[in-house]
Structure formats: structure tokens, C-alpha cells
DRENKOLPA-554635 format. One record per residue (C-alpha): residue number from 0; residue in one letter; chain; x, y negated, z negated. Coordinates in steps of 0.2 Angstrom, whole numbers, m for minus. Layout:
REM DRENKOLPA-554635
<atom pos="NUM" code="A" unit="A" px="X" py="Y" pz="Z"/>
...
This chain:
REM DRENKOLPA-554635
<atom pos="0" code="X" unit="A" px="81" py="m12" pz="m40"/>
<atom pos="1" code="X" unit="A" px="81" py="m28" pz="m32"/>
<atom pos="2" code="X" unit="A" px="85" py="m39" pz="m44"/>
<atom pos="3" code="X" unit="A" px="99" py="m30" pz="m51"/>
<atom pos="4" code="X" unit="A" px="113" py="m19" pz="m44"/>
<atom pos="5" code="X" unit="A" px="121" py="m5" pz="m53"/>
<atom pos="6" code="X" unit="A" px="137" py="m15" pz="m57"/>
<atom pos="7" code="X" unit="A" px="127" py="m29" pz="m63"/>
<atom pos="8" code="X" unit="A" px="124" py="m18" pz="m79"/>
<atom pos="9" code="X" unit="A" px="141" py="m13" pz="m83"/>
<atom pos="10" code="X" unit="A" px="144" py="m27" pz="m96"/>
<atom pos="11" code="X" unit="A" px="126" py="m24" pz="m105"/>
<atom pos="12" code="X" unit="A" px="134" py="m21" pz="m121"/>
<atom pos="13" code="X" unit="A" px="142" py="m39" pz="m122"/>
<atom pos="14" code="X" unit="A" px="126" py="m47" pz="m117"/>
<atom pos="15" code="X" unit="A" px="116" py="m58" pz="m131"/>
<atom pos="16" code="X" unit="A" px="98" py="m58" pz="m128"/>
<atom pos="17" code="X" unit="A" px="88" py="m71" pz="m134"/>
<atom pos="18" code="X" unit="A" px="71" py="m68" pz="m131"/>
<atom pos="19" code="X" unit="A" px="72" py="m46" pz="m133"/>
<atom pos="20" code="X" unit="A" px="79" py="m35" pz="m144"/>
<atom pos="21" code="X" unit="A" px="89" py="m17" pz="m137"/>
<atom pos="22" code="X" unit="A" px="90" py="m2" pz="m144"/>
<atom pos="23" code="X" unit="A" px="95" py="14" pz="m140"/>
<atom pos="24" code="X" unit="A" px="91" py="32" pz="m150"/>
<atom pos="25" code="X" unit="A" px="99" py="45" pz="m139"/>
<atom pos="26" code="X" unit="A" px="88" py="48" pz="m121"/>
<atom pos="27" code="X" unit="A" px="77" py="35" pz="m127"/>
<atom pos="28" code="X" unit="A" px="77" py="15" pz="m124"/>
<atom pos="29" code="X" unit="A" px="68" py="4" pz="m133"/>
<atom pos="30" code="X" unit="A" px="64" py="m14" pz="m126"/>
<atom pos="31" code="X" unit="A" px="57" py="m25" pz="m140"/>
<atom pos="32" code="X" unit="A" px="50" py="m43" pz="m136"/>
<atom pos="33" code="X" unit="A" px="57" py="m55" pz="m149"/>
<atom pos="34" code="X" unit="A" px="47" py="m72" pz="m148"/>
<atom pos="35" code="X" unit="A" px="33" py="m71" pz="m162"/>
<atom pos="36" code="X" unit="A" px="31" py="m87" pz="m165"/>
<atom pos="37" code="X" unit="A" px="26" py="m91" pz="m147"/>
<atom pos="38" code="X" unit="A" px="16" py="m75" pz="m148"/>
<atom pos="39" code="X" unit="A" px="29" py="m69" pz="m135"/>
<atom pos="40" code="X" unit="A" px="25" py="m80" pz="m119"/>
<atom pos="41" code="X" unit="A" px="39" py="m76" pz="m107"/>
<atom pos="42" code="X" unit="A" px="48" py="m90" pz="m101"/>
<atom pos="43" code="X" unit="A" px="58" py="m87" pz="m85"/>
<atom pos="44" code="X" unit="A" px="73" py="m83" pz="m94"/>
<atom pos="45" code="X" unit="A" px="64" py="m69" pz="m105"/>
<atom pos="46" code="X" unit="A" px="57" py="m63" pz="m89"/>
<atom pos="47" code="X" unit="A" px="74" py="m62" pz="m82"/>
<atom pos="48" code="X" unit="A" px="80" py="m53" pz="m99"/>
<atom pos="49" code="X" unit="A" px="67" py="m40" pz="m98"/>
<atom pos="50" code="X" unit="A" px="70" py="m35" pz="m80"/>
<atom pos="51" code="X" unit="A" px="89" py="m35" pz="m85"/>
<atom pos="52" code="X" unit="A" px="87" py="m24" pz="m98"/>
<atom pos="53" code="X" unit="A" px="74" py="m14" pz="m86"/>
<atom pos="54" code="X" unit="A" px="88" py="m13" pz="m73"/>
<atom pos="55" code="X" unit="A" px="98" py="m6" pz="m89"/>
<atom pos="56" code="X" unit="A" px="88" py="8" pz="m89"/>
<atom pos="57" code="X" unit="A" px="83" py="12" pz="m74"/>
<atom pos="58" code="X" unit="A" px="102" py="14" pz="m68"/>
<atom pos="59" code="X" unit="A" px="109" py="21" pz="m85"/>
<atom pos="60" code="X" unit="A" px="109" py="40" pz="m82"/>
<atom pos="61" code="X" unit="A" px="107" py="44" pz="m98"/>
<atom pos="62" code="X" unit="A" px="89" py="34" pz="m103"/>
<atom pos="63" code="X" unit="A" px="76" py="46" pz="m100"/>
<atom pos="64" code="X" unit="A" px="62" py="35" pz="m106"/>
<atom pos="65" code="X" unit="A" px="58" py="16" pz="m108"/>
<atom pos="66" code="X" unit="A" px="46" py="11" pz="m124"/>
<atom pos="67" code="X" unit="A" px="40" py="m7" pz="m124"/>
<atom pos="68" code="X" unit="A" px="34" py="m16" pz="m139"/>
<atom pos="69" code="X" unit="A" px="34" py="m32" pz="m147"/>
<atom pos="70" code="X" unit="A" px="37" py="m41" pz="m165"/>
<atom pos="71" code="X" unit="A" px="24" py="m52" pz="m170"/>
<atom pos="72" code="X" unit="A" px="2" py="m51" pz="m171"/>
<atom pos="73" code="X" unit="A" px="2" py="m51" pz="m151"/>
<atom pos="74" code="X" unit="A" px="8" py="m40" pz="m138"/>
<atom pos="75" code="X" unit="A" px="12" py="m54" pz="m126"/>
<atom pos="76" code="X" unit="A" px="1" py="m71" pz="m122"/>
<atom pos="77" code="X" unit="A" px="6" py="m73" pz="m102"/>
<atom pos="78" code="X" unit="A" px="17" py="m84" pz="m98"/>
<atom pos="79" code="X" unit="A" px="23" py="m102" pz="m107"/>
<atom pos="80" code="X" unit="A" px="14" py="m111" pz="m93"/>
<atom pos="81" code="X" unit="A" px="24" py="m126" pz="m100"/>
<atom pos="82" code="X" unit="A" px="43" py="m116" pz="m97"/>
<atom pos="83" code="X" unit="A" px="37" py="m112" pz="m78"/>
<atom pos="84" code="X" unit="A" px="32" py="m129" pz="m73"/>
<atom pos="85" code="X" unit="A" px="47" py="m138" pz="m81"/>
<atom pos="86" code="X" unit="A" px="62" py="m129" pz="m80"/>
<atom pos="87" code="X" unit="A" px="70" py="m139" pz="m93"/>
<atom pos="88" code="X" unit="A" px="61" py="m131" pz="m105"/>
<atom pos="89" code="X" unit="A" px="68" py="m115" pz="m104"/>
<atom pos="90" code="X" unit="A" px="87" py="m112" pz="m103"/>
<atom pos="91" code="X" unit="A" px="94" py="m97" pz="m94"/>
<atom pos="92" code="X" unit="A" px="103" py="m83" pz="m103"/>
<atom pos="93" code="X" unit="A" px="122" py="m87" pz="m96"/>
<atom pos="94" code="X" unit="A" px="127" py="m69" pz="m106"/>
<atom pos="95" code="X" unit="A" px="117" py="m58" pz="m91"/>
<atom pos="96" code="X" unit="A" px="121" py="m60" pz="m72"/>
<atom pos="97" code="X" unit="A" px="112" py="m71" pz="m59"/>
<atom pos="98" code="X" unit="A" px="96" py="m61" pz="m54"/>
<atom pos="99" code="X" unit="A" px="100" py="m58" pz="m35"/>
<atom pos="100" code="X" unit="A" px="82" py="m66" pz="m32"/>
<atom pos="101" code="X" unit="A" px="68" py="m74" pz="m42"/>
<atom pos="102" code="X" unit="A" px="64" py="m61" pz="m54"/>
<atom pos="103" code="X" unit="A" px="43" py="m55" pz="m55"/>
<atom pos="104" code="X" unit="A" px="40" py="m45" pz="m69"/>
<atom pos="105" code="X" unit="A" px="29" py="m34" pz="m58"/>
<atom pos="106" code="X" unit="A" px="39" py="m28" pz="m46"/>
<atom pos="107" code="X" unit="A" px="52" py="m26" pz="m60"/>
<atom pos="108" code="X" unit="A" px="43" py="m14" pz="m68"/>
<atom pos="109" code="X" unit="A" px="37" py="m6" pz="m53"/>
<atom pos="110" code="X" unit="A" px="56" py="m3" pz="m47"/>
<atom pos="111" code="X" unit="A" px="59" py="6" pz="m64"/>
<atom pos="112" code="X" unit="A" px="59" py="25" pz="m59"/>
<atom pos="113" code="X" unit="A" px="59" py="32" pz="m77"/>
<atom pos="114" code="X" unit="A" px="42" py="36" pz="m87"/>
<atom pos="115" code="X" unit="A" px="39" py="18" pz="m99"/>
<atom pos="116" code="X" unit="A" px="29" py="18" pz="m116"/>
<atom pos="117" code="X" unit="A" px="20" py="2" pz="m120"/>
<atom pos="118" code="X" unit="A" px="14" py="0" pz="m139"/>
<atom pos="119" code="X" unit="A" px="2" py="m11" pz="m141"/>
<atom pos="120" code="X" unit="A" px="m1" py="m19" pz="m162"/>
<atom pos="121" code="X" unit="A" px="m10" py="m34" pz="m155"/>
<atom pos="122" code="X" unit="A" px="m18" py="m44" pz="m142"/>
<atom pos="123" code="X" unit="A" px="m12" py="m45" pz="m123"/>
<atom pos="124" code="X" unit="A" px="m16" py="m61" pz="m113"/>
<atom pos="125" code="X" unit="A" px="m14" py="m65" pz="m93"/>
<atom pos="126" code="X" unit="A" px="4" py="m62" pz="m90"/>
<atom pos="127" code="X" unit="A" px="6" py="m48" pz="m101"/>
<atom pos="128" code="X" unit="A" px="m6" py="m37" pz="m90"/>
<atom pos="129" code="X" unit="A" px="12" py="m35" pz="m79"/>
<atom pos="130" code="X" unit="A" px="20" py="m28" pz="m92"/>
<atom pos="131" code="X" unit="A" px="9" py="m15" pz="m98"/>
<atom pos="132" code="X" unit="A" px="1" py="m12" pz="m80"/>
<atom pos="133" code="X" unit="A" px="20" py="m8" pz="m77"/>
<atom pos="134" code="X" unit="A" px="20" py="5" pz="m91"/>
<atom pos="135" code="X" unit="A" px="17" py="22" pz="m86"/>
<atom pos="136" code="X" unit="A" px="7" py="25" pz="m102"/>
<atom pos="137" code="X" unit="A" px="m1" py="13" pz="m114"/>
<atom pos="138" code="X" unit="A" px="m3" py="17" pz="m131"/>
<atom pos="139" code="X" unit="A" px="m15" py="5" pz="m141"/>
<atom pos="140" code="X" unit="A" px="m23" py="1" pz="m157"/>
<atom pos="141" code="X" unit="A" px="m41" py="m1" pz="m156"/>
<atom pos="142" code="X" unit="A" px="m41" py="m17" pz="m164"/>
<atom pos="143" code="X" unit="A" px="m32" py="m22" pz="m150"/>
<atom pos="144" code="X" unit="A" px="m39" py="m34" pz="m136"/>
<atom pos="145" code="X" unit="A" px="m37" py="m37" pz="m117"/>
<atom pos="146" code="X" unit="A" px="m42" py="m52" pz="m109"/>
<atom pos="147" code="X" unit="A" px="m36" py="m64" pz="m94"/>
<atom pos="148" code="X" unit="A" px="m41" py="m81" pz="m98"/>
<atom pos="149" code="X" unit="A" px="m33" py="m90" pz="m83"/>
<atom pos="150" code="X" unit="A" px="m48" py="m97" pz="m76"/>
<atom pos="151" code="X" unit="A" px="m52" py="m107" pz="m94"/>
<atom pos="152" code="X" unit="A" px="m36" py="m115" pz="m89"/>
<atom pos="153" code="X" unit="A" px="m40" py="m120" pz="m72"/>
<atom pos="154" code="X" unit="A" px="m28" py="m106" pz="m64"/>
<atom pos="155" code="X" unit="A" px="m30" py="m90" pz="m57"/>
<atom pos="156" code="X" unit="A" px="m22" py="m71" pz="m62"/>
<atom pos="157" code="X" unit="A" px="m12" py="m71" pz="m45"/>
<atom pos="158" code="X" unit="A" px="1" py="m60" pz="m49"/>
<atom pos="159" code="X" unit="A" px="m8" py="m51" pz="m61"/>
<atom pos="160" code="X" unit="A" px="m21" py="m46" pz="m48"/>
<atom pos="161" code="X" unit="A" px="m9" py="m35" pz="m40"/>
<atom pos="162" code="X" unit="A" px="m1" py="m24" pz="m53"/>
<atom pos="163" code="X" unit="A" px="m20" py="m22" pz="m59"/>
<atom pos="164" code="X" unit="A" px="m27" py="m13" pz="m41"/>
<atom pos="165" code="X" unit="A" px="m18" py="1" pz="m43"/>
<atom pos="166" code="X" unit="A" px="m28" py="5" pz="m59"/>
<atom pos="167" code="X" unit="A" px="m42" py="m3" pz="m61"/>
<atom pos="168" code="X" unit="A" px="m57" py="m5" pz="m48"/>
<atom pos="169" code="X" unit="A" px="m57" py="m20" pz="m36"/>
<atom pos="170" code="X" unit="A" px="m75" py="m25" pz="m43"/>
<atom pos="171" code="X" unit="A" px="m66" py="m26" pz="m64"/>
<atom pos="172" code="X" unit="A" px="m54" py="m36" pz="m57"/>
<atom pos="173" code="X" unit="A" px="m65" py="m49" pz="m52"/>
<atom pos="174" code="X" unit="A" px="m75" py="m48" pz="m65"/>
<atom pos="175" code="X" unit="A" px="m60" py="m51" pz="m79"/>
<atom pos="176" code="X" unit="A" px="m53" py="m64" pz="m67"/>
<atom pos="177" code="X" unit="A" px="m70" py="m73" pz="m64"/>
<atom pos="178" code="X" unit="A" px="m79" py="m71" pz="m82"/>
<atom pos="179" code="X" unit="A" px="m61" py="m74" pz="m92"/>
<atom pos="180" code="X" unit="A" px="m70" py="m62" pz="m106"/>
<atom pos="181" code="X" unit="A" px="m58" py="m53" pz="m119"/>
<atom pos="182" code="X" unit="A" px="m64" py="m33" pz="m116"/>
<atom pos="183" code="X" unit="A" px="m59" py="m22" pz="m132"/>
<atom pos="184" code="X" unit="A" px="m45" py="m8" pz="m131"/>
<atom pos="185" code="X" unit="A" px="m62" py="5" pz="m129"/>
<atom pos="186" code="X" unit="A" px="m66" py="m4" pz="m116"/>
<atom pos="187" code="X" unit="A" px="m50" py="m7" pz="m107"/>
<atom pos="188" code="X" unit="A" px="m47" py="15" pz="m110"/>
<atom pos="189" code="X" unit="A" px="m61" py="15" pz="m100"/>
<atom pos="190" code="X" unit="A" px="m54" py="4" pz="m86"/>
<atom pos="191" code="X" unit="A" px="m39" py="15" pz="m87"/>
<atom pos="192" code="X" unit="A" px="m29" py="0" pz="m93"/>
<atom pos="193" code="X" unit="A" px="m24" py="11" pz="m108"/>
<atom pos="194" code="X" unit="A" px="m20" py="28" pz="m109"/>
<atom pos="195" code="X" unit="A" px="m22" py="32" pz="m126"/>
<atom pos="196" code="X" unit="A" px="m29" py="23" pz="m142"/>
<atom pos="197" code="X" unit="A" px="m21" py="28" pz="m162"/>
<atom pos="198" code="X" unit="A" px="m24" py="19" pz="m178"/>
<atom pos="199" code="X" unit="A" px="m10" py="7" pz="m182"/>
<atom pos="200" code="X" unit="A" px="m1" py="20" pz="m195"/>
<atom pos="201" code="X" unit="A" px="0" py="34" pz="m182"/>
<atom pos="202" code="X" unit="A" px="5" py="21" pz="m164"/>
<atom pos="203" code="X" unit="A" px="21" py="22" pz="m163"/>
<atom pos="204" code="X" unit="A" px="25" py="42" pz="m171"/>
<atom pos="205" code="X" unit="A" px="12" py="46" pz="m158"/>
<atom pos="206" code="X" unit="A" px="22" py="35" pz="m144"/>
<atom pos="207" code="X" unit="A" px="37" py="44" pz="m149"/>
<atom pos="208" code="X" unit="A" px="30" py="62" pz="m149"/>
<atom pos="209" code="X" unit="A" px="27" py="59" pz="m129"/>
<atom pos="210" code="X" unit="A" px="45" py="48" pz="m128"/>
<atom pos="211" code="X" unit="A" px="52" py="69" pz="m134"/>
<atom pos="212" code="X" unit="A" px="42" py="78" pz="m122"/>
<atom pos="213" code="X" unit="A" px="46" py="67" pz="m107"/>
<atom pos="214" code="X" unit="A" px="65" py="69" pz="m114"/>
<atom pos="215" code="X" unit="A" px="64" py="86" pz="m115"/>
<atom pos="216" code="X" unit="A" px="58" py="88" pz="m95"/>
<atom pos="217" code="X" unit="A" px="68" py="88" pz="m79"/>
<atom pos="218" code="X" unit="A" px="75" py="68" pz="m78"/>
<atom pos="219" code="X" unit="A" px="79" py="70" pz="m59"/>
<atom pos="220" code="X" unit="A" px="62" py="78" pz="m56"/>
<atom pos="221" code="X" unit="A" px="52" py="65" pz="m64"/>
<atom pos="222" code="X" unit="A" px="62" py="52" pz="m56"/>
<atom pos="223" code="X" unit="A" px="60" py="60" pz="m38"/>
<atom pos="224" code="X" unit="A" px="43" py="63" pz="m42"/>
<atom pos="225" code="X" unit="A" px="40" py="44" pz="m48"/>
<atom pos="226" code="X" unit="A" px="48" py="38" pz="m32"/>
<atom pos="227" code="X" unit="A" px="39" py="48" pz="m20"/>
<atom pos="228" code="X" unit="A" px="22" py="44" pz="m28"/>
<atom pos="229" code="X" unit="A" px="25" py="27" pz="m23"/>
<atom pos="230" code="X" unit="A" px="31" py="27" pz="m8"/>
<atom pos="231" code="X" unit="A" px="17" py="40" pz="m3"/>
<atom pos="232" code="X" unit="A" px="5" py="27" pz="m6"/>
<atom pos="233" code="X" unit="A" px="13" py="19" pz="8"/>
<atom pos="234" code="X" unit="A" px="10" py="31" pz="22"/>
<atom pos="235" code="X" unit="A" px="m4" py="33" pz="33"/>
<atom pos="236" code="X" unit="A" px="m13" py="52" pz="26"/>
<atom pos="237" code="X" unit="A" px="m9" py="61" pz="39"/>
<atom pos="238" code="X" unit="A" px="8" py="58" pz="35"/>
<atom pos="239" code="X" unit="A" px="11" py="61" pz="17"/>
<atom pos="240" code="X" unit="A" px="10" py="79" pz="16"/>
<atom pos="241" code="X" unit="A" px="24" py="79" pz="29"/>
<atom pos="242" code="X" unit="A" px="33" py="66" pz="17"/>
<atom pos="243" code="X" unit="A" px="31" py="75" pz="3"/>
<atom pos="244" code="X" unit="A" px="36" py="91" pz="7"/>
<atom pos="245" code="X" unit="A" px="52" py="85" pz="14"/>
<atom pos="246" code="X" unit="A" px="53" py="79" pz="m3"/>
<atom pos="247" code="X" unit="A" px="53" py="95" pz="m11"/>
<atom pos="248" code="X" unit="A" px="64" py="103" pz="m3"/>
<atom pos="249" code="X" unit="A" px="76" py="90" pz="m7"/>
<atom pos="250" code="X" unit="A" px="71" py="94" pz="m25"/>
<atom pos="251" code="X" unit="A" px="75" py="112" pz="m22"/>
<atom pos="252" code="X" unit="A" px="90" py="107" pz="m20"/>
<atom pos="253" code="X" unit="A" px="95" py="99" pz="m36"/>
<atom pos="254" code="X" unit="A" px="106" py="105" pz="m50"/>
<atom pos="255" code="X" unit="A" px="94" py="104" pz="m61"/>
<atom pos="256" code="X" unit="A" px="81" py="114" pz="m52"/>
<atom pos="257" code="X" unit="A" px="92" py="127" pz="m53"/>
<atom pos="258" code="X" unit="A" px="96" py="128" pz="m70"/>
<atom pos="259" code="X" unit="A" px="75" py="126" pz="m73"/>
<atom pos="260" code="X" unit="A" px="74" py="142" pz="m63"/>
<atom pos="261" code="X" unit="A" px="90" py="150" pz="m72"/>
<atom pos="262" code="X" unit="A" px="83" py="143" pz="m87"/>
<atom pos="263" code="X" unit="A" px="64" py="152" pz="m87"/>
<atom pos="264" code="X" unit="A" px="73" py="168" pz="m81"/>
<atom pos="265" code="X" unit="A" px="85" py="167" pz="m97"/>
<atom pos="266" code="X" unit="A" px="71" py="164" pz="m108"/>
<atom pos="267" code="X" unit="A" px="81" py="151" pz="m115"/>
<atom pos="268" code="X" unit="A" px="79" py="128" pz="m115"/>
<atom pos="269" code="X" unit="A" px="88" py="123" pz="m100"/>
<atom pos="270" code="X" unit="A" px="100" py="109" pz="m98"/>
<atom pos="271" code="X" unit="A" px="98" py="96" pz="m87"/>
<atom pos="272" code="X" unit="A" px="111" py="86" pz="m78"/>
<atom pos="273" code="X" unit="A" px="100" py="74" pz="m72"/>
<atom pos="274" code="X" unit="A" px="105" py="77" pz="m51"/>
């Protein structure tokens, strides 16, 4: 991860967050934005929180999955417009270290090689859309609603643009961006902006079901696998089957392939090492 090395981490447990709330139930890591009363516009120094606590994860061998979620009536509003363009206004957490560049909440979540939840209670607005893009899976309520109102503001989704062509078709985008319109958590499960869509009473028991399932799976699989399935989309076609083969065998390799294989022959539940 870019913005954070590994030994930026080490003194996570001493660090205060202001703007998120941490836990931690076993294999699973729970990243909990904290600023209801500004429906949880991220200043830089929450942006720089979350990626911390991302980097958090993503380096801690034993988080096998990220669930995202919020306090508050909605999800995330974007950005505070008034923190980005006066810096006064938002004081940096001097608890965490120095990002070792300006952080993007994008490409923070992209670096994040281990399957993410987002549960979604409530709206999500401009900025958000990086968050829950980010996500490997989006679990939403149906009264839920998705919307980029940038251009009513005289700006534009830059950013936003990019962690959306990935999943949604290039056409969508410009419609959201263009028209501003607010789409319903049917319609963004039919953009693929959400994966999945439970009542309110059943979100987050169904978010945790899948967190036990991807924590019961190979942890060095799924991160090799998550790895490779981006950089794939790097390579010309004619050479990602080359890419990804050499991939497997390094795979084949690991520890823990091999006690999948001893595992099924032993008719038992293997133990994974994670390497």
C-alpha cells in the first residue's frame, strides 16, 4: 500500500481516531465511520484515518475481512467541500503517522488486497461512491439511495469517475454525472453498484454470514487471487493467460494449498496459515 508501510502500523493500538471507530472480532475488522452529525463527509483527516485503518488491514495477517459501515441516517455525503478547500478547517489526526503521499480514498481501497463488506442503513452521496465502489461487496437496504449531485454544485465526480468504470457502463456514468438524479438501491443493484439488497433487521446478520464464509476460506488464495485480478487488467490479452498461470503455480506452492489438499484427503476443515 502506498500510503502506508508495514511498520507504519505497528503502533495502531495507541492511535485515537477521531472521525472512525475500530473494532476487531477475531478474523474480521470492522471500520465504522463516526461523523453523524455531518452525515459523515470525510475531511482530509477522516480520509487519511480511513486509509490508515485500511493499511491496518491490509498488512495485519490476521484480518481476513474488512466490513465498512457508518453511524448515523447516511452512509457518507462526499466530501466536506468546505474542509478540502480550507485546510484550516480540518485538523490532521497527529496520533497516526504522516501518509507518505496525499491519501485518495480510491486508490486506498483498491490497494486493499482482502475481501471488504459495505453496509449501507442510508443514503450515499458523491464522495462516498469510492468507498463503496472500493468494497468488494455492497450490502444495502432498499430504502437506500445513490446519487452524485456534483454538478448541482457546479463541480464535477472526477475521482469518482474512476472507481466507477470498473463496474458500471461508461454510458451510466455519464448519465449519473450529467443528470445529478438520485437512482434507488434496485436501481443501483442493477448497475452493479450493489451486490445484494436485505431489509434493515436482517443487513448486517446477512453481512456477517458472508464476513464467516470468506473467513473460513484460503486467506493467501484470496489475496493472491485479488492481486492478480487486478493486475491482469493491466496486460495486454494475449498476455494474461501467461500471467496468470505463472500465478498458479506460485499458488501451488503455498502452505496453505497444501494443507487444502491434505485437508479434503482427510475429510477434515483445514487450517490455514495464511502463506
Amino acid at each position: 500500500m502506498k500510503f502506508y508501510q508495514e511498520e507504519d502500523i505497528k503502533g495502531f493500538d495507541l492511535v485515537q481516531f477521531e472521525y472512525i471507530k475500530t473494532e476487531q472480532d477475531q478474523h474480521i475488522f470492522k471500520i465504522i465511520l463516526n461523523r453523524p452529525e455531518k452525515r459523515n463527509a470525510f475531511t482530509p483527516a477522516m480520509a487519511e484515518e480511513i486509509t490508515y485503518a485500511l493499511a491496518y488491514a491490509h498488512y495485519s495477517s490476521d484480518i481476513r475481512c474488512v466490513i465498512l459501515s457508518a453511524e448515523g441516517s447516511v452512509f457518507c455525503a462526499g466530501a466536506d467541500l468546505q474542509a478540502f478547500h480550507d485546510p484550516g478547517a480540518s485538523m490532521r489526526n497527529n496520533s497516526i503517522p504522516v501518509a507518505r503521499e496525499e491519501v485518495k480514498l480510491g486508490d486506498a481501497f483498491a490497494q486493499l488486497l482482502k475481501p471488504s463488506i459495505a453496509i449501507v442503513h442510508g443514503p450515499v452521496l458523491a464522495g462516498g461512491f469510492l468507498m463503496i465502489c472500493g468494497c468488494t461487496f455492497v450490502y444495502s437496504v432498499p430504502e437506500a439511495t445513490y446519487s452524485l449531485p456534483e454538478v448541482k454544485r457546479g463541480i464535477w465526480p472526477m475521482q469518482v469517475m474512476a472507481s466507477l468504470l470498473p463496474i458500471v457502463p461508461a454510458r451510466k456514468i455519464m448519465e449519473m454525472a450529467i443528470t445529478g438524479r438520485v437512482y434507488s438501491a434496485p436501481e443501483a443493484l442493477d448497475l452493479g453498484l450493489v451486490t445484494h439488497i436485505y431489509p434493515s433487521e436482517h443487513l448486517t446478520s446477512e453481512a456477517e454470514k458472508l464476513a464467516a464464509v470468506i473467513c473460513s476460506n484460503a486467506p493467501y488464495a484470496i489475496r493472491l487471487g485479488m492481486d492478480a485480478f487486478q493486475k491482469m487488467q493491466l496486460l495486454p490479452q494475449n498476455e494474461q493467460q501467461t500471467f496468470l498461470k505463472g500465478q498458479l503455480s506460485l499458488l501451488l506452492k503455498s502452505d496453505d494449498a497444501h494443507e487444502g489438499t491434505q485437508a479434503f484427503k482427510e475429510k477434515r476443515n483445514p487450517v490455514w496459515k495464511g502463506k
